[in-house]
N, C-alpha and C positions, 0 to 999 in steps of 0.2 A: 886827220882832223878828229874834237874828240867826238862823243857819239854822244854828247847834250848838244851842240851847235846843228845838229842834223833837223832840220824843220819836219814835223808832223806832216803826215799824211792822211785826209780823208778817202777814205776809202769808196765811199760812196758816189765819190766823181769822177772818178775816170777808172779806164779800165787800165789793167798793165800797161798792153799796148798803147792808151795813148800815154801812158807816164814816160811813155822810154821813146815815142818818136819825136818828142820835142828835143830832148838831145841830143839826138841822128843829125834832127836840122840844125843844132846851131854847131856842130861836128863841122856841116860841111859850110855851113855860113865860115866858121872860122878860116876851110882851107881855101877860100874863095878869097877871104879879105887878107890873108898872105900872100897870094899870088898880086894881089893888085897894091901891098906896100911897097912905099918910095923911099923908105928909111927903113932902121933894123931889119935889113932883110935877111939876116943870117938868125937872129933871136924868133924874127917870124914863123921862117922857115919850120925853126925846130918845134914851134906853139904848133906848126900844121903836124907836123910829121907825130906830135903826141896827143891831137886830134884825131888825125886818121885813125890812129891803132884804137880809141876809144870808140868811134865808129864803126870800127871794125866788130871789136867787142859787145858793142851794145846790141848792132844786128842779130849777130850767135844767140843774143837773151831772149832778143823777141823771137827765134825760133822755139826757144828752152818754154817759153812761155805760152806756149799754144794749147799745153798739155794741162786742162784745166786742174788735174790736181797738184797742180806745180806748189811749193812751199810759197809765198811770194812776200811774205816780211821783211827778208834782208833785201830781194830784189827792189825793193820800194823805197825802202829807205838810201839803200845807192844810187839809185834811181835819182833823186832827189838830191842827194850830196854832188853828183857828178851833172845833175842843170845849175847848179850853182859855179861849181868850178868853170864849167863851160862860159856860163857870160862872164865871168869876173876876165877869161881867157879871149872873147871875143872884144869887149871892152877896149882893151888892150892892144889889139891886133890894128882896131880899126882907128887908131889914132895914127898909125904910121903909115896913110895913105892921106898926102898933103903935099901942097907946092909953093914957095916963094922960101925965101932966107929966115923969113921972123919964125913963121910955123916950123921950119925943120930947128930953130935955136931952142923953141917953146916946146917942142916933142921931147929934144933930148934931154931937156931938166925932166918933164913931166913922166916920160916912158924911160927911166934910168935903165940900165943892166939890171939892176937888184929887184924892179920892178917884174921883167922877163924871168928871173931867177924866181921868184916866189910863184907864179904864176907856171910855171914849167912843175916848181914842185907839186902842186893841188890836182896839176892833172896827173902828173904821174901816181899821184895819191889814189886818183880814180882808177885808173890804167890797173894798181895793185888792188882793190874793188872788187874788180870787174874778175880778174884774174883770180881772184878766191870765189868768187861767185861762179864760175864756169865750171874751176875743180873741182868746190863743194857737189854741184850738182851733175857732175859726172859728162863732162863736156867736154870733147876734143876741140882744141884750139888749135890750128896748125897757122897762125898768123905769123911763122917766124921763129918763134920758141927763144926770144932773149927778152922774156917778159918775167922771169922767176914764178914760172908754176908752180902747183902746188904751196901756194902760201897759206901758213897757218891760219895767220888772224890777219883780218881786213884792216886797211889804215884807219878805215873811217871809227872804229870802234879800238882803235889802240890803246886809248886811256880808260877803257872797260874791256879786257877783253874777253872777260867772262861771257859776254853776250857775242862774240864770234863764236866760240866754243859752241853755244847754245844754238844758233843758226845752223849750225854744223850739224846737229845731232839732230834736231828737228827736222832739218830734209832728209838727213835720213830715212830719218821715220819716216816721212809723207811720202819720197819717194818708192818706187817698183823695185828696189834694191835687193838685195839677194836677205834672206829670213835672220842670217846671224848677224848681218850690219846693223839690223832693225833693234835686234835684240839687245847690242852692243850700244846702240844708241840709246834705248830705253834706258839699262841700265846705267849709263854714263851722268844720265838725265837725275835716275834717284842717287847718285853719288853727292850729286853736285848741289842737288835739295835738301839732304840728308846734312852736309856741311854748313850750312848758310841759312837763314832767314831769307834775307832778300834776295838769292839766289833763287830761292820759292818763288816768289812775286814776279821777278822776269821770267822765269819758267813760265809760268801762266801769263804775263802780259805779253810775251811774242809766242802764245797760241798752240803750246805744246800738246792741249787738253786732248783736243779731237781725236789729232794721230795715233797718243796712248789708249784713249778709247778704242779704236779700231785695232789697233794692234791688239788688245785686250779680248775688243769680240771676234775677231779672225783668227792670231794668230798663225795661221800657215797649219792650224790645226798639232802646234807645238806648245807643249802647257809649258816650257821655258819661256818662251816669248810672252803667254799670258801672266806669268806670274813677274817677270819684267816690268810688265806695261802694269799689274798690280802695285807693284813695292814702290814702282815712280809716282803712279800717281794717290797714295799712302803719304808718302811725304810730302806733297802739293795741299793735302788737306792738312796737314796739321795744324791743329790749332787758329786756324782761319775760315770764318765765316765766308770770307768772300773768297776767297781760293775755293771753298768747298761748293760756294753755288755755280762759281764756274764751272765746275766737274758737273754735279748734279743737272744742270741747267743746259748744257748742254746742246744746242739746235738739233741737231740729228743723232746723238748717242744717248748718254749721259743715263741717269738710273736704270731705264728699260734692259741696257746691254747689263749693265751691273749686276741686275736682280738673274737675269737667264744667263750670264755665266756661272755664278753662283750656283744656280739647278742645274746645270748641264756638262758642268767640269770634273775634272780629275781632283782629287784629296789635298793636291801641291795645289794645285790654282785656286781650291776654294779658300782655302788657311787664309793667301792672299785678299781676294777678295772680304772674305767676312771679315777680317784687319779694314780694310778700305771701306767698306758699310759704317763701322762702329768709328772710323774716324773722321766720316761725315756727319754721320749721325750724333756725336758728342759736339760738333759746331756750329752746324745748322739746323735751327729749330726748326726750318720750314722743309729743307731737305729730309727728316728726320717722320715729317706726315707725307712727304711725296714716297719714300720707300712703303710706307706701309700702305699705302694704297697701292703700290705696285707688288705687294703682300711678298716683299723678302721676309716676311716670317716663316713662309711657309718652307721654302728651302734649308731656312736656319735650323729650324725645329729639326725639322728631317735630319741633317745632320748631327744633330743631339741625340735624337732617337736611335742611329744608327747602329747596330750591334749592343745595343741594350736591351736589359730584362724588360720588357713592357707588358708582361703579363697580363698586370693588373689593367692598364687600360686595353688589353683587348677584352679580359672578364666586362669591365663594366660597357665597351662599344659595341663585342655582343651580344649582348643579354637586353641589349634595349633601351640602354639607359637613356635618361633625355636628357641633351645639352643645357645647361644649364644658360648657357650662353648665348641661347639663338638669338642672332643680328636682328633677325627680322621682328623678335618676340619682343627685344627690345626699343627697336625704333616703335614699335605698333606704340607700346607702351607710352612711349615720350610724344607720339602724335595723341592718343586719346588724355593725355593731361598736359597738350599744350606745353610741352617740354623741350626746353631744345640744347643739348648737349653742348656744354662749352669747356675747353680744357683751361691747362691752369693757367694758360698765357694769357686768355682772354678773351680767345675768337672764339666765336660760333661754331661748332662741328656746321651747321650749315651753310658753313661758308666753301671756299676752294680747299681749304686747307681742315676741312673736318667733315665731311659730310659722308655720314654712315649708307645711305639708303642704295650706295651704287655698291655696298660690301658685302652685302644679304648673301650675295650667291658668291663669293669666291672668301670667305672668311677663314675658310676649315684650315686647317694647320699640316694635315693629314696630307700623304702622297705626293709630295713634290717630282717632277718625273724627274730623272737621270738617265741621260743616253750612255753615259759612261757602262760600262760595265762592270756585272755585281764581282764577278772575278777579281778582277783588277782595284776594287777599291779593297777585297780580302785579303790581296796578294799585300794591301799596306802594311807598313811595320805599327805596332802596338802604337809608337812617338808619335808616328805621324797622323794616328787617325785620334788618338789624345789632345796635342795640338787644334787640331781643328773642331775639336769639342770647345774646346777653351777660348778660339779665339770666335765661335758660333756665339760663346754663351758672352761674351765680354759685347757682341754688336745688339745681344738682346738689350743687354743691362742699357746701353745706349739709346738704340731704338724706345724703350718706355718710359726714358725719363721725360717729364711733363705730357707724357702723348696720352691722352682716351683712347683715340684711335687704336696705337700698337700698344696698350695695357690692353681692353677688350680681348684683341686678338690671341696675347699669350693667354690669356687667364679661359680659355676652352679649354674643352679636357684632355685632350693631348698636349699642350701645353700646360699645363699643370702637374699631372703627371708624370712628365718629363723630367720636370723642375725637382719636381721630390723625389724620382727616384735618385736623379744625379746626387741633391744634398745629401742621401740616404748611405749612397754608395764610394762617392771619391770625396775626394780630399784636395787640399793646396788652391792652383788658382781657379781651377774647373769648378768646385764647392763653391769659393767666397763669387764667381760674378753668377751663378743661378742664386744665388742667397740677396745678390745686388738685384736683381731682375726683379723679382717677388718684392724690393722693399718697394722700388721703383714702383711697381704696381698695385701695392698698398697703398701707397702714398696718392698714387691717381683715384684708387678707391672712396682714399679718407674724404676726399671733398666733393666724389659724384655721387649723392646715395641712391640712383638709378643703377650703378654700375655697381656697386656693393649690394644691394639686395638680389641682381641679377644673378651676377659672377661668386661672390663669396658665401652662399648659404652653409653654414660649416655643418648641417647635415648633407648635403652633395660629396659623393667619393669624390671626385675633384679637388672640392675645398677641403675635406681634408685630410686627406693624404696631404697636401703643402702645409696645414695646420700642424698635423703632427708632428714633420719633421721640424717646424717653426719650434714647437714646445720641447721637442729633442734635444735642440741644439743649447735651447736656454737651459734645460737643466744641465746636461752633461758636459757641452764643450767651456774650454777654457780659454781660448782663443779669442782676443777681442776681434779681431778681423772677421770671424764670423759671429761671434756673440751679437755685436753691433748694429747687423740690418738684420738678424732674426729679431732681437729687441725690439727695434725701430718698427717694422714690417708687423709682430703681436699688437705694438701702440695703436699702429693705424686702422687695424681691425678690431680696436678696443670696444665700438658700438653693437659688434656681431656676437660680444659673447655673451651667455645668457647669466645667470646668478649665479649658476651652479659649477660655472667654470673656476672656482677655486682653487682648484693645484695649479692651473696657469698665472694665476693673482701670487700666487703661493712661491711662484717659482721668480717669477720677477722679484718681489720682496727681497728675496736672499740676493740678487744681485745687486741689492744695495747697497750689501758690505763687500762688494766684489772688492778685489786689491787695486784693481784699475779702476783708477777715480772715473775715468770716461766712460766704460762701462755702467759704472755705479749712478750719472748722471744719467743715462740713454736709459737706465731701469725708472728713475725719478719721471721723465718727461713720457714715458710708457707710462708707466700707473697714473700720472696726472690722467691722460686721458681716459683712464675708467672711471675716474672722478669726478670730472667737470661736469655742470649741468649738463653740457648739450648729451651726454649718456644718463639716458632714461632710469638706466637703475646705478645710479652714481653711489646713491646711499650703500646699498646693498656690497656693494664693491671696495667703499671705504669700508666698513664692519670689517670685511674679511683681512684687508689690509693690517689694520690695526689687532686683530684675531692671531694676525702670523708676525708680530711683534716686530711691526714694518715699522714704528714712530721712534724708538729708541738707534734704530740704523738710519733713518732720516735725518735724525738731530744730529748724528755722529757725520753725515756724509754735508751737512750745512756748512762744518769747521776746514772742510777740508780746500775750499778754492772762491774767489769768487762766481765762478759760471755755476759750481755746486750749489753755492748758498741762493745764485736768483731763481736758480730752474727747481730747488727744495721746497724753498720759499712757498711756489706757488702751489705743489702737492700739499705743505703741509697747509696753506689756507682752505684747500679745497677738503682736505679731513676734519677741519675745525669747524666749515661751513654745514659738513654732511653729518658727522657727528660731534658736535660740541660737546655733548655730556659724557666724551668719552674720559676713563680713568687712567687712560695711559700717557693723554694730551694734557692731564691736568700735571701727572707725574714728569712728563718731560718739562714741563713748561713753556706751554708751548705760548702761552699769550706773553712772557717775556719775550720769549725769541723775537716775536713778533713787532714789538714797542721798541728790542735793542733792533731793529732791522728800519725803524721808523727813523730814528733818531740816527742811523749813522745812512743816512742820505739813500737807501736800498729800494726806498718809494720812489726813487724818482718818474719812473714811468708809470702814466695816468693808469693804465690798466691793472698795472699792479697794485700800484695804490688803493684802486677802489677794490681788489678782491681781499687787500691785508684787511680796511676798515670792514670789511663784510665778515670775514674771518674775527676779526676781534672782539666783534660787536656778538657772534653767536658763541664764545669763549664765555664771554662776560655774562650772557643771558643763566648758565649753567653753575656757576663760580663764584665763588663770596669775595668781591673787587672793592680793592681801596680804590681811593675816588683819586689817588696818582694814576692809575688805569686807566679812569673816566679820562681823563687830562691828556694821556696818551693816544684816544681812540679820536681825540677834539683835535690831537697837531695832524692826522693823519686824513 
């Protein structure tokens, strides 16, 4: 039969046991209304005789089933196929128990041969069920043995039989089975997810989560098994919100075991792991505040920190220095102005999913315990403890995007620290996701200014040591992979520098004539934001712009795309607004630009539009304007 005709089962209403003793009954209703037919007693007969063995069979189950951690999805669903075949077979039975001429003329049209023949097949259908069902779960059947044990795939699921496979491998799992079956099963599981989209999805709809959980936090004290039931369930989260809250979500595992194997594992099993954090963590936004209040930073870190130079942050933790970052000194702060922290999604930190005040005392980043031993993670090869540098820093960069919560968290001094020695020191993909982490948390910064005054004071060693190596990378590297979120990451901290940060203004400019147009735009949409009113010394910022013969590379980077011309567009309005009397804005010409920008459709968005008319209007305050100008500043 195929495995859509299979009728749902609520779970909620009965137990196994009663799922499987209404079959029993109508097993032997069946061999009862054989014995008492007047007609087809040979087609009867054999309807009994392929009842009985199904009663036989089903008994065996409800012993199998007593073992509450029994797997019981396939049991349920055969369950249910095999009370269907049963009446369709009692139906049938009970017609040929009748007496006079008419009735036995009216049976043999009604109950044909071919009728007996379909009905013989459904059970036998079941019969092979049952029989994969016994084997799967490691059940001696001695009913006779001309039943073809050992069947691969169940009938019931023949025109899917991907989902026999999968019941297969899942009692594995759940069952008492020897460590390497478990293992073999786990990894059978991410083969089979790893191939398939919707192979994911029935993964997770017939219930695989738990078991890989458990095998994950147990197993058998084998980091094979743990890094197994990692890589399986890595690939259950990709790219799915809802696969991933499955995982997360959990009833009895789910982040808790995630976050302490993570602290408490071998170098191979955390790689795993910290893969598995950062592929929840990029899907589920809500899984993404449940990790960090279960402070997977804290083991992350640690292993970042690992066999690194951290000098500097022991000089400044101990000499006394004060955290810049205290939890507590921050909520006091947000309670005595009535504040209350909301990330970028929308919710309230004082909600489930934001609330600081239960993080005061478990924030630190510092000490993650590990029962492993310090030996044994030494005795690593170079690959392997690189590796898991890379895949620690890749769950960071995840964990911060949109979070206050896990931005807060890294941006302590040992996370910060951290951050800039790595940039400081390695290179490839270790470099670009500590470089992604810091944009990530810029970016959190740029819209809480509780969280930017607290965390980024760029006199704090903290801040900047990340400062620096941010200004490092913009001048020297040439790499847009990391030019891009040190750019991006300066932008967002545009509000923190003070007048005198100059060579930084200095050093962006030049990457306006970067050869990579993309580059050259992420320097544009940086120096806008030294520009715009909402920074305090916007004026002061523009001077220097235009000082380091930033409007001549602006004008040159306008021609080059249109994403260049709209994100130029709005730098060079914000320099014409800051300084109109400038001599370099008259020589570009920059209030043409502006009128050919009006006129080829460039205004169309309101915002823009009102900053070009602002822009042109302080051009023209400066500038001996024919009244076609006037005329230009009126279409706009």
């Amino acid at each position: 039969m195929a495995a859509s005709s299979v009728p749902a089962i609520d779970r909620a209403e009965s137990s196994l046991q009663e799922e499987l003793a209404l079959p029993i009954l109508l097993a032997d209703r069946i061999i009862k209304a054989a014995a008492e037919a007047e007609s087809s007693r040979v087609e009867c007969a054999e309807i009994a005789r392929l009842a009985d063995a199904i009663s036989h069979k089903l008994r065996i189950t409800v012993r199998l089933t007593s073992n509450a951690a029994v797997y019981d999805r396939p049991i349920r669903r055969i369950a249910a196929e095999t009370l269907k075949n049963l009446e369709r077979a009692l139906t049938l039975v009970r017609k040929c128990k009748h007496s006079g001429i008419f009735r036995h003329v009216f049976l043999t049209i009604t109950s044909s041969i071919a009728d007996f023949k379909k009905v013989s097949n459904v059970l036998e259908s079941s019969i092979g069920d049952l029989t994969w069902l016994l084997s799967t779960y490691a059940v001696d059947d001695d009913d006779g043995g001309d039943d073809g044990g050992g069947v691969a795939i169940p009938p019931i699921v023949i025109n899917d039989s991907i989902i026999g496979w999968i019941w297969s491998y899942i009692a594995s799992l759940q069952s008492n089975r020897r460590l390497n079956d478990r293992i073999e099963a786990a990894n059978n599981l991410a083969s089979l997810a790893s191939s398939n989209v919707r192979y994911r999805k029935v993964i997770v709809e017939e219930n695989a989560v738990s078991p890989l959980l458990k095998l994950l936090k147990d197993g058998g004290g084998c980091p094979e098994a743990q890094v197994a039931a990692a890589t399986a369930l890595c690939w259950l989260a990709e790219n799915d919100e809802e696969r991933c809250r499955a995982i997360s979500c959990d009833k009895t595992l789910g982040i808790p075991v995630i976050v302490q194997v993570l602290g408490e594992s071998s170098m191979s099993v955390q790689i795993a792991v910290a893969d598995l954090v950062a592929k929840i963590a990029e899907a589920d936004k809500f899984a993404r505040e449940d990790l960090g209040r279960e402070n997977v930073l804290k083991p992350l870190v640690s292993c970042l920190v690992y066999d690194s130079d951290m000098d500097e942050y022991r000089r400044y933790h101990s000499g006394g220095g004060k955290s810049s970052l205290s939890l507590h000194s921050v909520v006091q702060t947000a309670k005595n102005r009535n504040y209350s922290y909301v990330d970028n999604s929308g919710s309230s930190s004082g909600s489930s999913h934001g609330s600081y005040h239960k993080m005061s005392s478990s924030s630190s980043l510092g000490g993650a315990s590990q029962t492993n031993s310090k030996k044994d993670r030494e005795n690593e090869s170079p690959e392997v403890k690189h590796k898991l540098k890379v895949k620690c820093a890749l769950a960071l960069w995840r964990l911060c995007e949109n979070s206050l919560l896990n931005s807060q968290k890294i941006a302590e001094p040992k996370g910060m620290f951290c951050l800039s020695k790595i940039i400081e020191t390695e290179e490839g993909e270790l470099r670009f996701n500590c470089l992604m982490t810091i944009m990530e948390v810029t970016k959190v910064a740029e819209g809480n200014a509780e969280l930017r005054k607290v965390a980024w004071k760029p006199t704090s060693p903290p801040t900047k040591a990340v400062l620096d190596q941010l200004k490092r990378v913009v001048k020297e590297e040439r790499n847009p992979d990391f030019l891009i979120p040190a750019i991006r990451s300066i932008g967002c901290l545009a509000r923190i520098f003070p007048a005198k940060e100059s060579g930084l203004v200095s050093s962006l400019v030049g990457k306006l004539g970067d050869g990579n147009v993309n580059v050259a735009i992420e320097a544009a949409i940086a120096l806008t934001k030294f520009t715009c009113p909402d920074n305090h010394i916007c004026v002061e910022h523009s001077k220097t712009i235009i000082e380091c013969n930033g409007v001549p590379l602006l004008m040159k980077l306008l021609g080059t795309s249109d994403r260049a011309k709209r994100d130029g567009l709005v730098l060079l309005c914000y320099l014409s607004m800051n300084v109109g009397n400038s001599k370099a804005l008259v020589e570009a010409k920059a209030l043409r630009t502006l009128e050919s920008a009006v006129r080829s459709g460039m205004a169309q968005n309101a915002d823009l539009r009102e900053i070009i008319a602002k822009a042109m209007h302080h051009l023209m305050l400066y500038q001996d304007v024919p009244r076609a100008h006037s005329n230009s500043l009126a279409m706009v």
